[in-house]
Backbone bond lengths (Angstrom), bond angles and torsions (degrees), N, CA, C in turn:
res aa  C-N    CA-C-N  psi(-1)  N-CA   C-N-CA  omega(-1)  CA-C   N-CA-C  phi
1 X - - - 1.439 - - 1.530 109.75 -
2 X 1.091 100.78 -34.08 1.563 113.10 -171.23 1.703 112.59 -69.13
3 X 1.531 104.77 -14.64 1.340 115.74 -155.96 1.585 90.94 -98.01
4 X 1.785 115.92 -36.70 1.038 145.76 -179.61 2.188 93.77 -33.25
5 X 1.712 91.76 -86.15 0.808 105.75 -155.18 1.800 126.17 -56.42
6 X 1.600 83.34 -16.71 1.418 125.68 -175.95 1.877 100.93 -54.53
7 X 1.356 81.45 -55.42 1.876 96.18 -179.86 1.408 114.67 -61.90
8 X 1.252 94.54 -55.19 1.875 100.81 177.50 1.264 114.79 -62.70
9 X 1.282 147.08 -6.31 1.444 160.33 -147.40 1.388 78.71 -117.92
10 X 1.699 124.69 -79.22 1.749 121.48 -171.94 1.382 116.09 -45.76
11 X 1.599 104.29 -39.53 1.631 117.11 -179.68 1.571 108.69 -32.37
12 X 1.803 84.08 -66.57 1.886 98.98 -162.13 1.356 110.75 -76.29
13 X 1.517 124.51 4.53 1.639 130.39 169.89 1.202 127.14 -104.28
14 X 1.550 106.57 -11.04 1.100 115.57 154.04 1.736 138.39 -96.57
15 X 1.540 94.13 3.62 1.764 121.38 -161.91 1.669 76.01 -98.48
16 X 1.398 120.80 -43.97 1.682 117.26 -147.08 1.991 81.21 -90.26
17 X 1.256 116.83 -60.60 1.633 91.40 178.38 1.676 132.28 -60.69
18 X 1.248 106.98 1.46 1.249 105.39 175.44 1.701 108.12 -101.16
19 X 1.321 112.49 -30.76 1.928 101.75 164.63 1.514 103.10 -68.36
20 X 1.265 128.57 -28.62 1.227 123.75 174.20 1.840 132.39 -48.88
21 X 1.917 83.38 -45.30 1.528 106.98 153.85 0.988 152.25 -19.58
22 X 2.143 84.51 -80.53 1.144 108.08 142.88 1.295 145.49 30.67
23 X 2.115 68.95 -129.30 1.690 107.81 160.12 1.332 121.23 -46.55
24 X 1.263 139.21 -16.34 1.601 140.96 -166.56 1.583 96.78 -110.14
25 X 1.396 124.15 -15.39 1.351 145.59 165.52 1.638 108.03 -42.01
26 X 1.729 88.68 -85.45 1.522 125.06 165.81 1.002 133.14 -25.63
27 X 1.371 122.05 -47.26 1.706 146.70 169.36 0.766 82.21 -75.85
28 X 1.702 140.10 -115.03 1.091 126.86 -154.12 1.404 129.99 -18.01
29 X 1.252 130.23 -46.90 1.165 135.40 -171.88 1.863 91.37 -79.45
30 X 0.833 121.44 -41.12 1.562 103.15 -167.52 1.367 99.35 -72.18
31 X 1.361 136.79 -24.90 1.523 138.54 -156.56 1.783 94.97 -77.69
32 X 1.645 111.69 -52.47 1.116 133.38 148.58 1.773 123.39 -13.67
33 X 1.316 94.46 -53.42 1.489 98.78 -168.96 1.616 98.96 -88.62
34 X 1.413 108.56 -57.68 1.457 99.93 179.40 1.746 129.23 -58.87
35 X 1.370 105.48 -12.09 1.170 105.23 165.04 1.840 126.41 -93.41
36 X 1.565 100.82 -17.11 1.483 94.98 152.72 1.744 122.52 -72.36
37 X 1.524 124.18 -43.75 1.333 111.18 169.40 1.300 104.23 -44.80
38 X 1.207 134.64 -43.30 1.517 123.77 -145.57 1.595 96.97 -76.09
39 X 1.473 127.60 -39.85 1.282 111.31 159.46 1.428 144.42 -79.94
40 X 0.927 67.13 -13.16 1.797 91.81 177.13 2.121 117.34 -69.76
41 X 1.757 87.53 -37.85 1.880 108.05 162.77 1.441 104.41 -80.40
42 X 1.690 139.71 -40.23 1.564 120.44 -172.75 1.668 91.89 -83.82
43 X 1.427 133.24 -29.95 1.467 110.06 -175.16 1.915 112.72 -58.96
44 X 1.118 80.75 -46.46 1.877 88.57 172.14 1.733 124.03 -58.00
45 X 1.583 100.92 -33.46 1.378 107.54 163.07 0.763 135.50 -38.61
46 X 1.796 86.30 -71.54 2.256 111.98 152.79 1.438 114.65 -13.21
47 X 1.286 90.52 -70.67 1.853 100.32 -152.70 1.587 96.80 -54.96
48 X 1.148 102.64 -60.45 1.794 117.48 -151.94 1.595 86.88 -50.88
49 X 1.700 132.78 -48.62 0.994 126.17 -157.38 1.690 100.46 -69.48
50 X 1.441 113.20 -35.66 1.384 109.59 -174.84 1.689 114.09 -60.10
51 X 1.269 103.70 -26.14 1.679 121.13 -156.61 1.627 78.75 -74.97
52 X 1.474 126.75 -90.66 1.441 120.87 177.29 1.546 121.97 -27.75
53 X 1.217 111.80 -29.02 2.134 98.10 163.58 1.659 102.70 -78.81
54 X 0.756 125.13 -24.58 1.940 118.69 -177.41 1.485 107.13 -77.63
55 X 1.597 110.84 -41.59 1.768 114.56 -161.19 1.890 79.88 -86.90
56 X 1.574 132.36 -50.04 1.414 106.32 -168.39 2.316 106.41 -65.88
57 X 0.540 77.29 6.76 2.149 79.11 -176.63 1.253 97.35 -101.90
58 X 1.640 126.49 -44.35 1.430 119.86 161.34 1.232 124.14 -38.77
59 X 1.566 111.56 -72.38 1.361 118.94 164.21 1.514 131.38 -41.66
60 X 1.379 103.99 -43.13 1.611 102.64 178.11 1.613 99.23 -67.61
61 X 1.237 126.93 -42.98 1.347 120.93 -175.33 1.820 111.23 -53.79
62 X 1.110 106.50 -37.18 1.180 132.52 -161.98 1.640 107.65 -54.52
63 X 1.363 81.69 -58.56 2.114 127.47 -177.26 1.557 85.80 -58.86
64 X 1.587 118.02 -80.37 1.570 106.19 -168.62 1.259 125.89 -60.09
65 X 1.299 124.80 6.10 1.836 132.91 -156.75 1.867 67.00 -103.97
66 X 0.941 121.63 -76.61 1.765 139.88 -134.66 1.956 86.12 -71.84
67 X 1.045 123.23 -39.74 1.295 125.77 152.70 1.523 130.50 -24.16
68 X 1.836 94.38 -83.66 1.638 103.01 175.15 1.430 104.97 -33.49
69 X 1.257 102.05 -52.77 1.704 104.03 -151.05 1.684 117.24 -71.02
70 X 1.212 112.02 -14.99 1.444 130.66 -174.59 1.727 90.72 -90.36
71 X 1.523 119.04 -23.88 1.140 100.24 -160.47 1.800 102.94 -104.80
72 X 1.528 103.03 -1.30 1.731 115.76 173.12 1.408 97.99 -84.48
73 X 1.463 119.19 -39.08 1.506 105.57 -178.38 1.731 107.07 -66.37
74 X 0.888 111.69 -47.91 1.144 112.50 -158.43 1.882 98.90 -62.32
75 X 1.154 124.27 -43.68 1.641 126.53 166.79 1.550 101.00 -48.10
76 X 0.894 135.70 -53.24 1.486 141.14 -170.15 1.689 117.21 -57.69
77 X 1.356 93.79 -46.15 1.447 90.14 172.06 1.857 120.40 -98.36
78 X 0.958 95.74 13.29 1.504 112.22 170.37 1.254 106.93 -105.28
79 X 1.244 113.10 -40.42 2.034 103.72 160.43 1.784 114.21 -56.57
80 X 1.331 109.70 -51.53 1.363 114.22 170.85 1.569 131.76 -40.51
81 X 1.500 89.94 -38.16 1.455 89.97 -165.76 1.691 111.77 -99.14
82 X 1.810 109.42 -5.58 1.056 127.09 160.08 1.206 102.84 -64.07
83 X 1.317 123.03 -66.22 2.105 124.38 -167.59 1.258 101.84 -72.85
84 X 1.281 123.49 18.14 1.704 125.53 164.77 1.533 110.82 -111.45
85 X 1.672 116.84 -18.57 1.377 117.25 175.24 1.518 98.32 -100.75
86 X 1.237 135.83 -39.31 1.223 146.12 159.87 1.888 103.06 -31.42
87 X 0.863 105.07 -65.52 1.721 120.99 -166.67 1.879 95.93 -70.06
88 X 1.521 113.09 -38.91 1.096 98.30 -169.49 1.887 131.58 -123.24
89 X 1.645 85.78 14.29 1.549 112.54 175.21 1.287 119.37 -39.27
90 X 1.357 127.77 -60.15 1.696 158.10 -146.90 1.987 75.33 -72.67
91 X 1.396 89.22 -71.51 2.010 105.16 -150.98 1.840 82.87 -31.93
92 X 1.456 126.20 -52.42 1.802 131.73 -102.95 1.828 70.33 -119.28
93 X 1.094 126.97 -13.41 1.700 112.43 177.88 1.539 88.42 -109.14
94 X 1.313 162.02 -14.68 0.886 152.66 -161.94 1.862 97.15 -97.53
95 X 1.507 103.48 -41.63 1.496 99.51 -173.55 1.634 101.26 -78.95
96 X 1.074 131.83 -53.78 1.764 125.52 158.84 1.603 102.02 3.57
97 X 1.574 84.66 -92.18 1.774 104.51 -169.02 1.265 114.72 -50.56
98 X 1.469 133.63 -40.44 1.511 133.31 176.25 1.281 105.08 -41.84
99 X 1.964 115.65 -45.67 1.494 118.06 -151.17 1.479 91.87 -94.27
100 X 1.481 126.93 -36.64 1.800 113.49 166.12 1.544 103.57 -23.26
101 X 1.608 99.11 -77.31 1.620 143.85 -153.76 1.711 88.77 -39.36
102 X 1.127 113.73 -30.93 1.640 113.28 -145.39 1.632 93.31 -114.26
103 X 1.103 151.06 -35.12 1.306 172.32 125.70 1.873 86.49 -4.09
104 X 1.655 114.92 -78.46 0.832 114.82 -154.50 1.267 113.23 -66.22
């Protein structure tokens, strides 16, 4: 009997260090897990942040391309509208002064 109880005594000390186990199992594994999300969320951070320096350099490239070209038109028709005052200066000071001339 004695041997009995003997067993059941190891039984329940070895039942109580093994939830003990366990539990030190468990934690671990959750400490485990939450510390893989946690890299697993700044690697993704990473990226996304890297992705926004490539797409804003796109865009700025984008911005200065769409630029130049707004800024060739805009020379172009300022040449135009020069060789239109150029071409039509003489006529446009002559009609002025006619209508002074004629006024007076």
């Amino acid at each position: 009997m004695k041997d009995v109880i003997k067993e059941i005594l190891e039984a329940n000390e070895k039942a109580k260090n093994d939830i003990e186990n366990v539990e030190k199992l468990k934690l671990e594994s959750a400490q485990r897990v939450k510390n893989k999300l946690s890299e697993t969320s700044s690697e993704y951070i990473d990226k996304a942040r890297m992705n926004i320096k490539v797409i804003q350099k796109i865009e700025e490239s984008k911005a200065e391309v769409e630029i130049e070209k707004i800024n060739e038109e805009c020379e172009v028709k300022i040449k135009e509208i020069k060789n239109i005052y150029d071409k039509n200066k003489n006529l446009w000071i002559n009609n002025i002064f006619d209508n002074i001339v004629g006024i007076l």
